[in-house]
PDB file of N, CA, C and O in Angstrom:
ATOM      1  N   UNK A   1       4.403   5.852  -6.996  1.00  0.00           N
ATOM      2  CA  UNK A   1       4.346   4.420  -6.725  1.00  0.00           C
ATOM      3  C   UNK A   1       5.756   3.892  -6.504  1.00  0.00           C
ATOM      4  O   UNK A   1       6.664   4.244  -7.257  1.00  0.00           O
ATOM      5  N   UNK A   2       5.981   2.984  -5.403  1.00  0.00           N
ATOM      6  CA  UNK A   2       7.119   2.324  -5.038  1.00  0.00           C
ATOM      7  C   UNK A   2       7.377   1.164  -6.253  1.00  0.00           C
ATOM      8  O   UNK A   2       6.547   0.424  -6.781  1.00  0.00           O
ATOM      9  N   UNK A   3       8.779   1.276  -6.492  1.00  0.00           N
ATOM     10  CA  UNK A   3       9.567   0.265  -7.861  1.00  0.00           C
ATOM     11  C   UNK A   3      10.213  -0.918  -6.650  1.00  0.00           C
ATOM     12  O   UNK A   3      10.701  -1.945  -7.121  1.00  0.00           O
ATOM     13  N   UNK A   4      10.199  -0.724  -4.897  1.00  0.00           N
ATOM     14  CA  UNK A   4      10.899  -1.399  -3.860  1.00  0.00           C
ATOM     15  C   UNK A   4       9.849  -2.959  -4.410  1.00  0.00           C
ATOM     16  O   UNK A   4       8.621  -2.965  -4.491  1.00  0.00           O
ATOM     17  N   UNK A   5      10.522  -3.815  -4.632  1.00  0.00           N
ATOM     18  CA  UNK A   5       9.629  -5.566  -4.453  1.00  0.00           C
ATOM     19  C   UNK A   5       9.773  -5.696  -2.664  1.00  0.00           C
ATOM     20  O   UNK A   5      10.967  -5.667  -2.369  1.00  0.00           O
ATOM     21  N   UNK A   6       9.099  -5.796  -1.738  1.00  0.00           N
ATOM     22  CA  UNK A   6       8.903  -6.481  -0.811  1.00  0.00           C
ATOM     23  C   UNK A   6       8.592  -7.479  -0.659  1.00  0.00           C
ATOM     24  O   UNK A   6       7.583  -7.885  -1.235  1.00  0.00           O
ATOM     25  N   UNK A   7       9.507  -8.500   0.389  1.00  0.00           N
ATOM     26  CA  UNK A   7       9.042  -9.789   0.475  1.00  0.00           C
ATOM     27  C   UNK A   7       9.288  -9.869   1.812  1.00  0.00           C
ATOM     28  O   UNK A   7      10.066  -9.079   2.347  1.00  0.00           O
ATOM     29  N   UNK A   8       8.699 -10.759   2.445  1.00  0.00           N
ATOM     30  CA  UNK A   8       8.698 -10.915   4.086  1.00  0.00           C
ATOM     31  C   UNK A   8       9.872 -11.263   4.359  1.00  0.00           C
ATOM     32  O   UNK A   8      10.591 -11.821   3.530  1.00  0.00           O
ATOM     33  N   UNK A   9      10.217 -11.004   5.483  1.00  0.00           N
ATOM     34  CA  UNK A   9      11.362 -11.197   6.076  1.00  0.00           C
ATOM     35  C   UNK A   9      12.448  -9.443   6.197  1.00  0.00           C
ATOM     36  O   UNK A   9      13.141  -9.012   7.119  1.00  0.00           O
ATOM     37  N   UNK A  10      12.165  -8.924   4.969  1.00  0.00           N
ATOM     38  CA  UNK A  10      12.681  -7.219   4.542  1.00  0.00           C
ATOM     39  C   UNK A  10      12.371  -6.394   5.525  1.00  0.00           C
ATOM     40  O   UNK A  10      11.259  -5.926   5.772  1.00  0.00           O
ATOM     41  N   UNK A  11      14.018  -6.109   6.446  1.00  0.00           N
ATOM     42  CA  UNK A  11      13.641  -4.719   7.000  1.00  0.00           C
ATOM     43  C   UNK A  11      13.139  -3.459   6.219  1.00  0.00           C
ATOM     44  O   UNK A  11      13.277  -3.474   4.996  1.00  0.00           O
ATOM     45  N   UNK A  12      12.541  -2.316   6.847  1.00  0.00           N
ATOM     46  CA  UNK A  12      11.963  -1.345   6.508  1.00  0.00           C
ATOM     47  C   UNK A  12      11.872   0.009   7.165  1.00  0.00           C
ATOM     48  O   UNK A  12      11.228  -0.361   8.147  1.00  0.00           O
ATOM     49  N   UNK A  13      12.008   1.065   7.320  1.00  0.00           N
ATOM     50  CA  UNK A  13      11.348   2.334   7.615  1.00  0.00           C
ATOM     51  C   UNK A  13      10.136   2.932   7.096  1.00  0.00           C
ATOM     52  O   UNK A  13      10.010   2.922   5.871  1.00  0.00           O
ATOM     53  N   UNK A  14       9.348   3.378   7.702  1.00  0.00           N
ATOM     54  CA  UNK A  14       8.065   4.437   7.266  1.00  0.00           C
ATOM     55  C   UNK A  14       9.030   5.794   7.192  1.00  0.00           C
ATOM     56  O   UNK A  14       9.574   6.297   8.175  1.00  0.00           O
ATOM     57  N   UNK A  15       9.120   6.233   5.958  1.00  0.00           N
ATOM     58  CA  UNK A  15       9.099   7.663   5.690  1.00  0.00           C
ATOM     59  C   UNK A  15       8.350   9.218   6.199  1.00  0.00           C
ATOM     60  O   UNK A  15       8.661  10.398   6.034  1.00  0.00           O
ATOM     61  N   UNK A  16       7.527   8.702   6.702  1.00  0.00           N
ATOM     62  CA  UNK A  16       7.105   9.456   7.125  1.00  0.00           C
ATOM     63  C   UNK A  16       6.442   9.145   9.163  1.00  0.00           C
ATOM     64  O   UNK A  16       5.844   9.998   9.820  1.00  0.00           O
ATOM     65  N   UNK A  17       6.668   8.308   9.457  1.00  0.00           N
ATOM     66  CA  UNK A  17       7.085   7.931  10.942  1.00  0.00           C
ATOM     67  C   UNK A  17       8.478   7.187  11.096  1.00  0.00           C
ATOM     68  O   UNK A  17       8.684   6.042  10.694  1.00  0.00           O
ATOM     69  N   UNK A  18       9.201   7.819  11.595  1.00  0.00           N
ATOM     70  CA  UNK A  18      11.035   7.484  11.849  1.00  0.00           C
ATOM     71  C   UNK A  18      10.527   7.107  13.044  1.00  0.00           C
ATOM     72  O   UNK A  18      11.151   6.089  13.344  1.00  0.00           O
ATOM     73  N   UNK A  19       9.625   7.392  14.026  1.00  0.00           N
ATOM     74  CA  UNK A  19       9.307   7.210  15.488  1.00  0.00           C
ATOM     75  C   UNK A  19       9.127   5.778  15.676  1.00  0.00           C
ATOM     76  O   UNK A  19       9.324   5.096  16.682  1.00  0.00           O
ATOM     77  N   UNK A  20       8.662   5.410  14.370  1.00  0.00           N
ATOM     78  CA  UNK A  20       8.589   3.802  14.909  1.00  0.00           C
ATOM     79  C   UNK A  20       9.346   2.876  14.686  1.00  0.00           C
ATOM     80  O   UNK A  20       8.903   1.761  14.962  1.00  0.00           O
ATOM     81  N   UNK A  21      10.597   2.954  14.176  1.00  0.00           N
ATOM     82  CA  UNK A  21      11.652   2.380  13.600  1.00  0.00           C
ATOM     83  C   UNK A  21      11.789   1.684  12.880  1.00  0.00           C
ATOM     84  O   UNK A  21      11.193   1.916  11.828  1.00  0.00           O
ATOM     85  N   UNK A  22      12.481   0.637  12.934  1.00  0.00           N
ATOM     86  CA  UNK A  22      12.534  -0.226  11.858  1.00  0.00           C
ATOM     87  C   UNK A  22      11.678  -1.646  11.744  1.00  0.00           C
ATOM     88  O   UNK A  22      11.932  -2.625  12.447  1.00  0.00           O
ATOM     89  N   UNK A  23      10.849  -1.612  10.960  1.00  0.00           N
ATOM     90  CA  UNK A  23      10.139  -2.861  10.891  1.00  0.00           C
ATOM     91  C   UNK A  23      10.572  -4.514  10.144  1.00  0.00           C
ATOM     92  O   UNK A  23      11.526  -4.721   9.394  1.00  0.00           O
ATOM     93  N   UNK A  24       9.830  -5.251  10.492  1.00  0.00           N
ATOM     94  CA  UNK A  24       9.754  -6.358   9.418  1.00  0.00           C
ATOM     95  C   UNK A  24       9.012  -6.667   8.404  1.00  0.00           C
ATOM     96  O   UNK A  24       7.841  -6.511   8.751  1.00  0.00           O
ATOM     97  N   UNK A  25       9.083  -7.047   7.256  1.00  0.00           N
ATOM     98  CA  UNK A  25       7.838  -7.250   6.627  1.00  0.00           C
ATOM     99  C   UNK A  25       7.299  -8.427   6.504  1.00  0.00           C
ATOM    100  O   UNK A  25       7.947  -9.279   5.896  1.00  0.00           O
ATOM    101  N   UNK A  26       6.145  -8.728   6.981  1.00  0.00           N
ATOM    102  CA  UNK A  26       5.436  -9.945   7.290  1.00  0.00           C
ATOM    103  C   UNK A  26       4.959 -10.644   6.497  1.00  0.00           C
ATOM    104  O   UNK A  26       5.206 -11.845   6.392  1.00  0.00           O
ATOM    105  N   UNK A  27       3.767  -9.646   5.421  1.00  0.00           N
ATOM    106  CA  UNK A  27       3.265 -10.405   4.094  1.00  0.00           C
ATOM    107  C   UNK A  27       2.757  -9.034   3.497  1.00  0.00           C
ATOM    108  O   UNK A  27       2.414  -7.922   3.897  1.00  0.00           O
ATOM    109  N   UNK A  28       2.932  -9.907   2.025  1.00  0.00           N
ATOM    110  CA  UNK A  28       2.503  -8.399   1.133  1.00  0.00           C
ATOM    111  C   UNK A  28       1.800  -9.305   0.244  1.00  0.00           C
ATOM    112  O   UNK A  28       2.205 -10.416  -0.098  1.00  0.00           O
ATOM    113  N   UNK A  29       0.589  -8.679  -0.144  1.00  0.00           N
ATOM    114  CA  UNK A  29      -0.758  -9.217  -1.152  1.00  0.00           C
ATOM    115  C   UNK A  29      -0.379  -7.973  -2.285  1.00  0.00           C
ATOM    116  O   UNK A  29      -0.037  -6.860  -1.886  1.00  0.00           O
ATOM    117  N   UNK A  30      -0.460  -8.232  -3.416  1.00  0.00           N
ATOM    118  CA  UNK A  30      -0.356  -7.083  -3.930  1.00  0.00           C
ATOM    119  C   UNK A  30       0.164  -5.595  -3.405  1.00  0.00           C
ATOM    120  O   UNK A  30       1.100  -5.651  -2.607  1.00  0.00           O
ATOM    121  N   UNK A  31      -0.150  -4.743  -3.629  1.00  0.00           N
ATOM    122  CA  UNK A  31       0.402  -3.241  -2.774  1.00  0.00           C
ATOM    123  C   UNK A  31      -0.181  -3.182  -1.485  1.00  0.00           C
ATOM    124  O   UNK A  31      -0.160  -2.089  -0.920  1.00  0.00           O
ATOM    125  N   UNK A  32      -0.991  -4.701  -0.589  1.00  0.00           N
ATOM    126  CA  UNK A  32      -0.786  -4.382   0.869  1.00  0.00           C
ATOM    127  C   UNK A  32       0.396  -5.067   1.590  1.00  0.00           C
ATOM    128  O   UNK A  32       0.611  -6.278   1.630  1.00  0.00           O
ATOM    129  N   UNK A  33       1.092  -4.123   2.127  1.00  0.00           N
ATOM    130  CA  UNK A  33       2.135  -4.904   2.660  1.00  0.00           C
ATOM    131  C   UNK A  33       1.815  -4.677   4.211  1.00  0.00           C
ATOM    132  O   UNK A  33       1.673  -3.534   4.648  1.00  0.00           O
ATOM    133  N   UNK A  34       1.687  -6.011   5.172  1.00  0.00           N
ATOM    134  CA  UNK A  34       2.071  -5.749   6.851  1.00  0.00           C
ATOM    135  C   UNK A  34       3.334  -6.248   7.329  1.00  0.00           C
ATOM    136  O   UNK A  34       3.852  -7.350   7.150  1.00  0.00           O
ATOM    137  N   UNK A  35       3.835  -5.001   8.119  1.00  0.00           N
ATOM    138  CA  UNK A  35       4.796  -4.879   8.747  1.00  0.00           C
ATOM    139  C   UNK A  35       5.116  -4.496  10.088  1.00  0.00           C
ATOM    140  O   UNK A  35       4.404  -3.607  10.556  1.00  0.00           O
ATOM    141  N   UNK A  36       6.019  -4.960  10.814  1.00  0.00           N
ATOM    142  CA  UNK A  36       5.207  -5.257  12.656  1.00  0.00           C
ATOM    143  C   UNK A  36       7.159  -4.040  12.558  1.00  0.00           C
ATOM    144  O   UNK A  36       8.269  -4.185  12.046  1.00  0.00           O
ATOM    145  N   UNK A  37       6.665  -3.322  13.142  1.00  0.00           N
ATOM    146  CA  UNK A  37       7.674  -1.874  13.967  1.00  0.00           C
ATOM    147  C   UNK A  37       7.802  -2.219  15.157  1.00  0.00           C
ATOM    148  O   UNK A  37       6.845  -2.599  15.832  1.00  0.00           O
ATOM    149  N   UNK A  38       9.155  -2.130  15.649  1.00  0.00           N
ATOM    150  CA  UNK A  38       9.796  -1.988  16.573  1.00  0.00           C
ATOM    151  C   UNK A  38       9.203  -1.386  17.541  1.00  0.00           C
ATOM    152  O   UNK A  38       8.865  -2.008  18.547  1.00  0.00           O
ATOM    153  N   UNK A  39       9.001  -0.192  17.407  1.00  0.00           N
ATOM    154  CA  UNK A  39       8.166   0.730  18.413  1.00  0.00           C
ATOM    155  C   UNK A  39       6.513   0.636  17.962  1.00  0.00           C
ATOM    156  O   UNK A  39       5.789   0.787  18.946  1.00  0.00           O
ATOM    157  N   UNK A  40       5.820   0.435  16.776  1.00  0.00           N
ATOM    158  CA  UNK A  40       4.602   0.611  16.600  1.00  0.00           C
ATOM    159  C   UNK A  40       3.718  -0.647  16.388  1.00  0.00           C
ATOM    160  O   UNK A  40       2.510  -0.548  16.171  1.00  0.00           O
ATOM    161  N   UNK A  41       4.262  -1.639  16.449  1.00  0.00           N
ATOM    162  CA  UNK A  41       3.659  -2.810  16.061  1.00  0.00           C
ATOM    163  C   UNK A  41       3.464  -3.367  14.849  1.00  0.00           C
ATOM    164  O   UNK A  41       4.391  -3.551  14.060  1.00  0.00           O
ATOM    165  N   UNK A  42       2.069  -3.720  14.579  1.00  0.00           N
ATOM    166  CA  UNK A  42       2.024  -3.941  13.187  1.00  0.00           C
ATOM    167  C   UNK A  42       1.210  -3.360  12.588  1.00  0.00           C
ATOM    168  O   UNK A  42       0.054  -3.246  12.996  1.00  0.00           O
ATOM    169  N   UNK A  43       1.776  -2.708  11.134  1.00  0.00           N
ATOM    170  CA  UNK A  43       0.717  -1.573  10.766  1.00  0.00           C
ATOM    171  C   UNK A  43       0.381  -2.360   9.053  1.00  0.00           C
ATOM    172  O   UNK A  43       1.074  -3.225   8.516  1.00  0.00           O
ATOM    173  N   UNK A  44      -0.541  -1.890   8.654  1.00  0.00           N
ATOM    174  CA  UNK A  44      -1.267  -2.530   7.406  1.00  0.00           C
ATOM    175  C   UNK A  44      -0.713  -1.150   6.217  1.00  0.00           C
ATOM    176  O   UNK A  44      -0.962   0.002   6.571  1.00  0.00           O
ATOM    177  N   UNK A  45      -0.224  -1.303   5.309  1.00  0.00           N
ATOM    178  CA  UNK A  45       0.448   0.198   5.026  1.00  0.00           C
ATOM    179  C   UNK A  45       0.550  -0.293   3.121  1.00  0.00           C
ATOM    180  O   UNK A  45       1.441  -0.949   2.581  1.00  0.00           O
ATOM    181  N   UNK A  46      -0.683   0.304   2.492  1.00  0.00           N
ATOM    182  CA  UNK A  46      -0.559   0.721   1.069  1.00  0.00           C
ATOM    183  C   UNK A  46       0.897   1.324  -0.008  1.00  0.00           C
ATOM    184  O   UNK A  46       1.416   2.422  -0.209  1.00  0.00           O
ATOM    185  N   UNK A  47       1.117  -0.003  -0.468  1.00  0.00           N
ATOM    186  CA  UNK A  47       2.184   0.635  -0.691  1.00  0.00           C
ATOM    187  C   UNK A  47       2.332   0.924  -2.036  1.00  0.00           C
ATOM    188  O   UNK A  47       3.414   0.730  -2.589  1.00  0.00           O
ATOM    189  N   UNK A  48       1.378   1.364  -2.627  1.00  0.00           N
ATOM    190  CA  UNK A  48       1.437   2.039  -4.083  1.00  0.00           C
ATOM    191  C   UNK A  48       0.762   3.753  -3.681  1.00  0.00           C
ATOM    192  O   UNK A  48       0.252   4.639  -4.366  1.00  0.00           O
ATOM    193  N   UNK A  49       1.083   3.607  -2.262  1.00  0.00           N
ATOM    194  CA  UNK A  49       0.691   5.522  -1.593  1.00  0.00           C
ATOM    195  C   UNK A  49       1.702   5.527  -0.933  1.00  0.00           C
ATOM    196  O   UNK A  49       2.165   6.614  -1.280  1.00  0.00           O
ATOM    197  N   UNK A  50       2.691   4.952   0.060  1.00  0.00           N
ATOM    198  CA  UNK A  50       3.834   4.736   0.945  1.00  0.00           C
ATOM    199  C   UNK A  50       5.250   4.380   0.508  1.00  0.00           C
ATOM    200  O   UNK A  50       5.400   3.159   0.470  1.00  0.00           O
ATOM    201  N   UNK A  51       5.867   4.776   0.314  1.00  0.00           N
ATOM    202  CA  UNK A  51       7.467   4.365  -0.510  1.00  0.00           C
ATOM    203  C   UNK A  51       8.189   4.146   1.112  1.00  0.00           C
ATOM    204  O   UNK A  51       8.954   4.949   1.647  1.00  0.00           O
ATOM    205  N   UNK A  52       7.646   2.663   1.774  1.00  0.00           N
ATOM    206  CA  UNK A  52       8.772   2.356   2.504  1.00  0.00           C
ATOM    207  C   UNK A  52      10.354   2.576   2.134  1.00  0.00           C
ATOM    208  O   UNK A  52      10.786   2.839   1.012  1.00  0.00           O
ATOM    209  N   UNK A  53      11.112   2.411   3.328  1.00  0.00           N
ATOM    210  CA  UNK A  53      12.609   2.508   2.924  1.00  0.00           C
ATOM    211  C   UNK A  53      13.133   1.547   3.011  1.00  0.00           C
ATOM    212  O   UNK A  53      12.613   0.955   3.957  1.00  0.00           O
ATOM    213  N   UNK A  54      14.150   0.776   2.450  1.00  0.00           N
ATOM    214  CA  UNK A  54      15.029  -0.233   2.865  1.00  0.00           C
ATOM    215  C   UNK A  54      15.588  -0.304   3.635  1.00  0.00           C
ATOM    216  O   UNK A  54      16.222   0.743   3.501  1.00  0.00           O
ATOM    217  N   UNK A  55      16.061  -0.862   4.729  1.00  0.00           N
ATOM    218  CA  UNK A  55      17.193  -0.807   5.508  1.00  0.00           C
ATOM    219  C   UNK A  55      18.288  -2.050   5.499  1.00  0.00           C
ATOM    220  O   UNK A  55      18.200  -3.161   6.020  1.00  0.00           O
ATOM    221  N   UNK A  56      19.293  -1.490   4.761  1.00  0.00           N
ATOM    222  CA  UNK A  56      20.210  -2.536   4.626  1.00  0.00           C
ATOM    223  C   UNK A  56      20.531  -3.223   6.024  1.00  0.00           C
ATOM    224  O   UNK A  56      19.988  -2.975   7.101  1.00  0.00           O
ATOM    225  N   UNK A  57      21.662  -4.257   5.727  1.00  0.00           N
ATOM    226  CA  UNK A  57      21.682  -5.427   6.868  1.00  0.00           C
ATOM    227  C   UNK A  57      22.658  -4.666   7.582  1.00  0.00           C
ATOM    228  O   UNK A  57      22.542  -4.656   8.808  1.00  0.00           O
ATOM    229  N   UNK A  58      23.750  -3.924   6.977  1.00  0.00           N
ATOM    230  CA  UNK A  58      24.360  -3.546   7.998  1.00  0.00           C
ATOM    231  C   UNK A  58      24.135  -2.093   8.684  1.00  0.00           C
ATOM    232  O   UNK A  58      25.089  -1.438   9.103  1.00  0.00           O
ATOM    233  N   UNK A  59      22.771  -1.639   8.764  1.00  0.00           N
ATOM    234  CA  UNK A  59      22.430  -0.828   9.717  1.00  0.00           C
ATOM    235  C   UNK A  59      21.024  -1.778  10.687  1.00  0.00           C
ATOM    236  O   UNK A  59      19.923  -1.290  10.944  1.00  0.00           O
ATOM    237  N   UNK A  60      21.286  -2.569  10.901  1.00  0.00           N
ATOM    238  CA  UNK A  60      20.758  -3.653  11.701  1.00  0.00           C
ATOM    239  C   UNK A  60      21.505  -4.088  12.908  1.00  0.00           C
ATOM    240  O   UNK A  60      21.074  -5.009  13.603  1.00  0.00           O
TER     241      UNK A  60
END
């Protein structure tokens, strides 16, 4: 389980798709968080199964 707090506005990576780059995070209900990717759009992504990544501001 992810210890990351997400709140909208938080860039992100999928760990396990780098293909879609870096996302935003839009809204998170409990452990659903949506987040709209650069390359993939917006994906609906469990995040007490998914340990998004952070992406600090200055790799932005």
């Amino acid at each position: 389980m992810s210890h990351l707090v997400l709140t909208p506005g938080m860039f992100v990576r999928h760990p396990q798709h780098p293909e879609w780059g870096i996302g935003q995070v839009q809204s998170r209900v409990g452990v659903i968080v949506t987040v709209t990717f650069a390359d993939a759009g917006k994906k609906v992504i469990n995040a007490s199964s998914v340990a998004l990544v952070l992406v600090p501001d200055s790799d932005l």
